[in-house]
N, C-alpha and C positions, 0 to 999 in steps of 0.2 A: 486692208488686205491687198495683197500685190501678185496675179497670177504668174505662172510663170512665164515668159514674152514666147520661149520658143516650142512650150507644150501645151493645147488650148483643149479645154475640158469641154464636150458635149455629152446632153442626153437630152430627153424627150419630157414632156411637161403631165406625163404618170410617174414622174420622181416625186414628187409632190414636195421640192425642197422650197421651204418659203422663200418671196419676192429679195429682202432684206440677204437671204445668205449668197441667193445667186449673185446679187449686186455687188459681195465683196469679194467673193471671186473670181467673179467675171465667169462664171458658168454660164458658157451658153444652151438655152434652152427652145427646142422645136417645139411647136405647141401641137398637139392631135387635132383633132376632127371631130364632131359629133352632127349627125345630119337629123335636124329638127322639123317636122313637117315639109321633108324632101328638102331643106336645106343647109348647105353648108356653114357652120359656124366655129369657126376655132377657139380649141380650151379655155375659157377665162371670157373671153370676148361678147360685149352683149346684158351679159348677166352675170351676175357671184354666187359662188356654189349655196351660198342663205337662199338665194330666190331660187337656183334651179332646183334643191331636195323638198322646197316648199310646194312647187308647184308639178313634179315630178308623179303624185298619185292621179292626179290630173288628165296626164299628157296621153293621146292617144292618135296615132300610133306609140308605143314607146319607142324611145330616140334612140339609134343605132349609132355606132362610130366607125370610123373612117382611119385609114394610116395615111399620116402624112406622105406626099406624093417622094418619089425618086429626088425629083428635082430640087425640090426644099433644101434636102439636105447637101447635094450636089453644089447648089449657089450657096451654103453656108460656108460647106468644107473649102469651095474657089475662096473666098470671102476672107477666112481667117489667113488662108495660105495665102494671099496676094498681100495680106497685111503686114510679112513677116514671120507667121508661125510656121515651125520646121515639120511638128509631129503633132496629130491631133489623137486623143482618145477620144469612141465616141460610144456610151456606155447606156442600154435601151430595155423596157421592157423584156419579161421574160418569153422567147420564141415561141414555145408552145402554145401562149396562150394571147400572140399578138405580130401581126407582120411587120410591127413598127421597126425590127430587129434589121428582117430582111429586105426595105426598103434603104435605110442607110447603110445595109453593105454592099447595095448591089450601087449606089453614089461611089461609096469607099473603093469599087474595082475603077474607076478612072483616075484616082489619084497618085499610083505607082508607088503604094506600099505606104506613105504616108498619113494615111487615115486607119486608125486599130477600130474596129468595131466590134464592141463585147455584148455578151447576150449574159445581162444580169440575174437569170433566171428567178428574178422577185419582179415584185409589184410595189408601187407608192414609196414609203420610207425604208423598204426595203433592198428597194433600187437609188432611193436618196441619199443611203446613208456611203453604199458602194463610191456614188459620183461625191459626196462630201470629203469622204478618205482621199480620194484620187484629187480633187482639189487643195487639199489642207497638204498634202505633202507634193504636190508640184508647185505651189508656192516656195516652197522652199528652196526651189531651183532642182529639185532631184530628177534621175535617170529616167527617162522610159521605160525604161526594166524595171527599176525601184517602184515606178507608180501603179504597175501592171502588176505586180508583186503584193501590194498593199492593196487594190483593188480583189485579187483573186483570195485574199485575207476575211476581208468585209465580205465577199460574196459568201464563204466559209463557215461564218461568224454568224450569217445573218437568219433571220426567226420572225414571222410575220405569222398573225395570228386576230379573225375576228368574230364575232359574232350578229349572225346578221338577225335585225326585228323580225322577217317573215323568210319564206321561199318564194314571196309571187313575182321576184323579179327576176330572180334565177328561173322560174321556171316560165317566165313570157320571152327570157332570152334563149331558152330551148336549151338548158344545162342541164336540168333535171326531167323527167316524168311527170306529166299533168296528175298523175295520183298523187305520186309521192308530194309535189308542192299543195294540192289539196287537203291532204290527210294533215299534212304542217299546220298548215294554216285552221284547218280546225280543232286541233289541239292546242293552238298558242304556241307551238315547237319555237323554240330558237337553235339556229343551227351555228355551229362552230364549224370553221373553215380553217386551212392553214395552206399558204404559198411554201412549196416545198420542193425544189429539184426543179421549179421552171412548172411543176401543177398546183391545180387546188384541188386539195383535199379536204373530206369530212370528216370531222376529229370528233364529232359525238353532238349530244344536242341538251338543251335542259327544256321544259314545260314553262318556267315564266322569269321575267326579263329583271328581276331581282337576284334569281339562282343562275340566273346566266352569266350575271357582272360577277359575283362569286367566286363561281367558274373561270371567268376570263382573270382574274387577282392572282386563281389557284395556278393557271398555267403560267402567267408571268413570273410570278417568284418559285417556281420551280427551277426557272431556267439558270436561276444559280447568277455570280455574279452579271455585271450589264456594266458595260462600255457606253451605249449610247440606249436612249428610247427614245420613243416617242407613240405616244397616246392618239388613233384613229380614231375618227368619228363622221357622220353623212349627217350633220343639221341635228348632232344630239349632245352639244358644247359642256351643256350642265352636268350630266353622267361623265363626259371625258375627263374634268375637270375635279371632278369629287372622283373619281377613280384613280388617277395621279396623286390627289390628296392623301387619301386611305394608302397608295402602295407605298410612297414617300416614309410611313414609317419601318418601312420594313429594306430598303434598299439602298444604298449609297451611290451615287454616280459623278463620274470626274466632270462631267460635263450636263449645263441645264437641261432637262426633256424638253422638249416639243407637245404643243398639241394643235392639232391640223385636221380641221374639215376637208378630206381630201377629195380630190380631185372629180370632178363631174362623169369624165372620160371612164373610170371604175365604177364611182357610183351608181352610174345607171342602170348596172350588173349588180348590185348588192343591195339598192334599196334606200330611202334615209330611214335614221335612229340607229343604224350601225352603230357599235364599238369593238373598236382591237389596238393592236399593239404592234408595233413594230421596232423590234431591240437586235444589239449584237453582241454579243457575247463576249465577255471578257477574257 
């Protein structure tokens, strides 16, 4: 693959777009923050998301995150531009639910118009799939309007949807009510989430994690044809992968799915044994 020299794609390392695709086109990626026993470690660094959802019921305090600083992105965006690139998009977690956004556009006011910073109003492959579009057709040498255009397409298109093993992560991160995560948790609840307009939402819940994968098949092929997917998971590879399997006969897609233990920087808000989906709509 060959980016395009005078349009240079960023976003932040909750895109959760595998190692291999960033490399072909040249997607540059800001890595986040997680502060582990008061210390700072950046996404990926350290550990691989297998050790961290392994040792995650563990950890105590639970690990908070952190937005990359001002400056990160500031020495990125000089970085690209001193290289020769003319116009950068720079394409980030959704606002509401992360200042990753507002840190690289308050970088973007130094650079006199030449840095776009979009607020993907998804999460993981739902902001991955946005910076993939916006990749795949700036390769091809197209417009900044053209790519911003295809960009606001994918954001359009896109449907993210999981089901998490418990509430005690959600609820030690202060998202929910100490009852409400209690009552879950003594019921076996599995709760359904979905990233939606920049929130998460509760889309309903099933009693055991059999009737939950079920569930999660029943909203996937609801959503009618699919352009792209890709198969979530936090440390639960063998369910993602018979999950793919089982939908595989019921869907056609132009392009292979994905499946991806994602991202540490989410996970630690969701839990491991996770399963969801993240597609766009055809």
């Amino acid at each position: 693959m060959f980016s395009n020299p005078l349009i240079s794609i960023v976003t932040d390392s909750t895109a959760d777009i595998p190692e291999r695709i960033v490399n072909d086109y040249e997607i540059h990626v800001v890595p986040n923050v997680m502060i582990i026993d008061g210390k700072s470690v950046e996404d990926g660094c350290g550990f691989t998301r297998e050790q961290f959802y392994t040792c995650l019921p563990e950890m105590k305090p639970l690990p908070t995150t952190s937005t990359p600083a001002t400056g990160t992105f500031e020495r990125l965006y000089a970085n690209l531009l001193e290289r020769g690139t003319s116009q950068i998009v720079s394409i980030h977690a959704a606002s509401a639910l992360s200042g990753i956004y507002n840190s690289a556009r308050l970088a973007a006011s130094r650079f006199r118009g030449q840095v776009h910073v979009l607020d993907s109003e998804q999460l993981t492959l739902g902001l991955g799939f946005q910076v993939l579009a916006a990749a795949e057709i700036a390769s091809t040498g197209a417009s900044l309007e053209r790519i911003l255009e295809v960009i606001k397409n994918a954001r359009l298109h896109a449907r993210v949807m999981a089901m998490l093993d418990t509430l005690e992560y959600v609820r030690r991160s202060g998202r929910v009510s100490w009852a409400r995560a209690r009552l879950g948790n003594l019921l076996n609840i599995k709760p359904f989430i979905e990233v939606r307009n920049g929130k998460v939402m509760s889309i309903g819940e099933t009693r055991t994690r059999r009737k939950g994968i079920d569930r999660l098949k029943e909203l996937l092929l609801n959503l009618g044809p699919l352009e792209k997917l890709a198969v979530l998971h936090t440390n639960a590879e063998t369910d993602a992968r018979e999950f793919l399997d089982d939908i595989n006969h019921y869907i056609l897609l132009p392009t292979q799915p994905m499946v991806v233990n994602i991202t540490t920087i989410i996970g630690v808000y969701t839990g491991p044994n996770g399963l969801g989906f993240a597609a766009i709509l055809k």
